[in-house]
Backbone bond lengths (Angstrom), bond angles and torsions (degrees), N, CA, C in turn:
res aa  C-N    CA-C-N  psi(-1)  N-CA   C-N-CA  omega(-1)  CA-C   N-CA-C  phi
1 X - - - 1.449 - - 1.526 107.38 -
2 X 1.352 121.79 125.30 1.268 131.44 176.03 1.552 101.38 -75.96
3 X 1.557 90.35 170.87 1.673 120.41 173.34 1.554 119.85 -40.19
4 X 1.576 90.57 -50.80 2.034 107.93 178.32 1.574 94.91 -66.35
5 X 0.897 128.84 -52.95 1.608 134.22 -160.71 1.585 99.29 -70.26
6 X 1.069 119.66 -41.79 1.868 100.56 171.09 1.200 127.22 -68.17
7 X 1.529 106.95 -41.92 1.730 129.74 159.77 1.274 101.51 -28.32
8 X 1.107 129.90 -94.12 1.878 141.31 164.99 1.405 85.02 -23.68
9 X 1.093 126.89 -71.19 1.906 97.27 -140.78 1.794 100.96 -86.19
10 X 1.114 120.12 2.16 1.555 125.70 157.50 1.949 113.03 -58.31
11 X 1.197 69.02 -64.49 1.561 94.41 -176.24 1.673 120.43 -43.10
12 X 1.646 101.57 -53.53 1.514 117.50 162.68 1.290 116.48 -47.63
13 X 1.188 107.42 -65.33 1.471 114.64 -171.29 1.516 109.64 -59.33
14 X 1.320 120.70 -40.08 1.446 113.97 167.76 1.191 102.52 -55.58
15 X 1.472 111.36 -84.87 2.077 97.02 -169.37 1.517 118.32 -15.00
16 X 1.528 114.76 -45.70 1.303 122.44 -167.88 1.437 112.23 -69.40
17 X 1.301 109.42 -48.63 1.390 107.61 169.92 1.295 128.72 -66.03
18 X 1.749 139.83 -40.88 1.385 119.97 101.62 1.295 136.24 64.87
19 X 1.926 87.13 -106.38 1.440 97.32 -161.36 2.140 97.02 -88.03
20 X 1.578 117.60 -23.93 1.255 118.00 176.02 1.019 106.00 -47.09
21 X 1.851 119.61 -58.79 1.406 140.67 -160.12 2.457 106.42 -54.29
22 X 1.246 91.78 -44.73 1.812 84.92 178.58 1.906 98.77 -84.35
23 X 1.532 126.86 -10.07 1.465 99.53 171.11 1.493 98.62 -89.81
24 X 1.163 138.96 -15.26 1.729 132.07 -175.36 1.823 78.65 -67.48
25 X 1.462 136.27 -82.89 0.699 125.28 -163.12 1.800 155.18 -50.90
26 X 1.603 97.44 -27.29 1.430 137.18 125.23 1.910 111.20 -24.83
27 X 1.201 81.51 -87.86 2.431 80.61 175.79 1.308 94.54 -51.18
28 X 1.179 142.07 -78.70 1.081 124.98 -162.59 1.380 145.08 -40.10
29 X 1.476 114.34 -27.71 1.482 145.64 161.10 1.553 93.94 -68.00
30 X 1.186 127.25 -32.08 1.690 110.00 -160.97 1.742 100.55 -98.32
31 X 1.630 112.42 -28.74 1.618 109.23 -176.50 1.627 99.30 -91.20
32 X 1.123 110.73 -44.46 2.143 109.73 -175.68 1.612 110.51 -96.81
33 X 1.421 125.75 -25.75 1.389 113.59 176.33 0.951 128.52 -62.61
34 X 1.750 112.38 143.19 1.776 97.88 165.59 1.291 134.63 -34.67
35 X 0.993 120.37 157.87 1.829 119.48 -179.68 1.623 109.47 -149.78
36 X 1.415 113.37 124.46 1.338 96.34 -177.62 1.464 130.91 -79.40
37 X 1.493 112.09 29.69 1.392 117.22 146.41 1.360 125.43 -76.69
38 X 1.223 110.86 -21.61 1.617 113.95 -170.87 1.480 88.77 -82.29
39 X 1.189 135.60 -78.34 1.105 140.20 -175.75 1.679 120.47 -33.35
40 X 1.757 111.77 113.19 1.117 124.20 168.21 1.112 120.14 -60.62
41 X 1.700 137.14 136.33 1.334 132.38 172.06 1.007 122.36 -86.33
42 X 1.470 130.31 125.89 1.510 132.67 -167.48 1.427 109.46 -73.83
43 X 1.511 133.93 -3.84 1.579 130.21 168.18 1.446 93.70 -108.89
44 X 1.069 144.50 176.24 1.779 146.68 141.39 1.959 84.22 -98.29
45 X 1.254 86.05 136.59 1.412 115.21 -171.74 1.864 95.42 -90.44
46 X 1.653 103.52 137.13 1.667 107.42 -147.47 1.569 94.31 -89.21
47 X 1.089 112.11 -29.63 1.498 105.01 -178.73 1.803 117.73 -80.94
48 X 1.467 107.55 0.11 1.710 125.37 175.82 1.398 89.94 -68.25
49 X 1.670 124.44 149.23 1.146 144.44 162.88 1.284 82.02 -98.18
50 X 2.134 88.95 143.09 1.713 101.39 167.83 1.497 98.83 -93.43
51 X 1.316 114.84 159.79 1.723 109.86 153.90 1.118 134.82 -65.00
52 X 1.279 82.02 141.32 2.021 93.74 -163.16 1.665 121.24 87.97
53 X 1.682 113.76 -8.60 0.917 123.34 167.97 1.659 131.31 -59.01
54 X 1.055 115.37 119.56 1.429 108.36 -168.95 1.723 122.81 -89.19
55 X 1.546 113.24 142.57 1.394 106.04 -176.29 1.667 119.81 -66.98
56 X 1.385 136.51 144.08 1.710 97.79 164.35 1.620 90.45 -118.83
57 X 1.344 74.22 166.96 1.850 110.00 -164.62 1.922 83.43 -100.08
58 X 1.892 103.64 120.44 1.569 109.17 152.61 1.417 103.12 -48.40
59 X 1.557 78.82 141.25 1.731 101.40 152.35 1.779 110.40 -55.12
60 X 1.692 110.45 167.47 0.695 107.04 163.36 1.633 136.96 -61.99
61 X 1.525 109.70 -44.24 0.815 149.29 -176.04 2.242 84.67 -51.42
62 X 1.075 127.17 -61.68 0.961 132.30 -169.40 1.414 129.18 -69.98
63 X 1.504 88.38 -24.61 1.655 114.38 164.26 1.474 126.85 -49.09
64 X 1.321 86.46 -46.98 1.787 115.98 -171.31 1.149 121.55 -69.09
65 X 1.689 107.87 -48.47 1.463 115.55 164.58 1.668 107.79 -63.54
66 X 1.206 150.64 -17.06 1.189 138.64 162.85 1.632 116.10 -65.41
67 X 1.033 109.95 -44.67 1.076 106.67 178.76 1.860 124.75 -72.45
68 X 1.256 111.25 136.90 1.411 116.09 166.50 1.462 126.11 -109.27
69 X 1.439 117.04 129.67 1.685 125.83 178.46 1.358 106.95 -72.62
70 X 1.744 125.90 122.99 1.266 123.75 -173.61 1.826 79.35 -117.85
71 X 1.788 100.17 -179.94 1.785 103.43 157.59 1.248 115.10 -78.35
72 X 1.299 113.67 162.55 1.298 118.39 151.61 1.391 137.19 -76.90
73 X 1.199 142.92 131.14 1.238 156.70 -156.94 1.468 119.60 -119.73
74 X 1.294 108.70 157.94 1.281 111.62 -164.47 2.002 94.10 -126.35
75 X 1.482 88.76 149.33 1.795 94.61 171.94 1.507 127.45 -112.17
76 X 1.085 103.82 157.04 1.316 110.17 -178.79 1.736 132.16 -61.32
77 X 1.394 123.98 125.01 1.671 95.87 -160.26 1.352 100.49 -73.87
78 X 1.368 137.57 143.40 1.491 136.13 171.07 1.698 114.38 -65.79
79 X 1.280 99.81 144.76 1.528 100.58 -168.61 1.707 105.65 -89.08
């Protein structure tokens, strides 16, 4: 193996070592880093359901006002 040929395989092996060196560090952030699951939130966020919290169902009456009456329409036959 010539001079050029170690050059290259220096070179490789660095990149390689490198690119190993940010995934060791990468796993490591994912098994020991913070995560914002661990972390408690200092407000409870208002739109979070608590447990055991129950949904309620609008009234009817409340239903109705959501809804809007458009026309009815007709479709096109597909060719």
């Amino acid at each position: 193996m010539g001079m050029g040929g170690r050059v290259d395989l220096v070179r490789r092996l660095d990149e390689e070592l490198d690119s190993t060196k940010r995934q060791l560090d990468w796993f490591r952030r994912q098994m020991f880093g913070q995560r914002s699951e661990r972390r408690l939130p200092t407000e409870p966020d208002p739109r979070q359901m608590l447990l055991g919290e129950m949904i309620v169902e609008p009234t009817a009456q409340e239903a109705e006002q959501k809804h809007q009456k458009v026309p009815a329409h007709t479709r096109r036959v597909a060719r």
